[in-house]
C-alpha positions, 0 to 999 in steps of 0.5 A, a space after each residue: 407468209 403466203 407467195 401466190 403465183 400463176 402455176 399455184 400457191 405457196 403457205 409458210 406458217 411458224 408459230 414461236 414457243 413462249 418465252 417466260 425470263 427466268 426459265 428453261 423456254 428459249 427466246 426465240 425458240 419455235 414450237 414444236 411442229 410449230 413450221 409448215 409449208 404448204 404447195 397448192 398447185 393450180 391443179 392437182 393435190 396440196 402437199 405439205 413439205 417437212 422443212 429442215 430445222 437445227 437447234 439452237 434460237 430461230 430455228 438455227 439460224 442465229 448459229 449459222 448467222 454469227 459463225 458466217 460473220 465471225 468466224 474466220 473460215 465459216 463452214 460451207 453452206 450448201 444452201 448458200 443461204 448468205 445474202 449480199 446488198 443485192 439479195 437485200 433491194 432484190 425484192 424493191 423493182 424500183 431500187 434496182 433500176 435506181 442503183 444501176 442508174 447511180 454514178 459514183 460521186 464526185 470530189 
């Protein structure tokens, strides 16, 4: 995944580990070193950020996911990572105007 900007560039590569059924490799399981990101600014030098990672399939993620779903008092995530049906059309200009725009139906 690749965002490109004005002040520079920003590369996400992951890469899943093979999942064979019947043996000890997990569906969904990333490789090891398998996610890089990398800043390239406009000008100066590229770097490469270690992202965070937690066990479990994707990454972690699915744990946190289904604990924030489920659970009755999910633990705070200090990355506020959940999204609603805003974060979900935020990237779709034109569904944002739309919504606005919506009046409620009538009866």
């Amino acid at each position: 995944m690749v965002f490109n900007g004005t002040q520079g560039r920003i590369e996400r590569s992951m890469v899943e580990s093979v999942y064979v059924n019947g043996t000890e490799t997990v569906q969904g399981g990333i490789a090891d070193g398998g996610v890089t990101i990398r800043v390239i600014p406009r000008r100066g030098e590229a770097r490469t950020i270690v992202p965070w990672s937690a066990a479990g399939y994707h990454g972690g993620g699915d744990r946190l996911m289904l604990d924030d779903i489920f659970l009755p008092n999910p633990a705070v995530d200090k990355y506020i990572r959940a999204a609603d049906e805003r974060a979900g059309r935020a990237p779709l200009p034109w569904a944002s105007r739309r919504t606005a725009a919506c009046k409620p139906a009538r009866a």
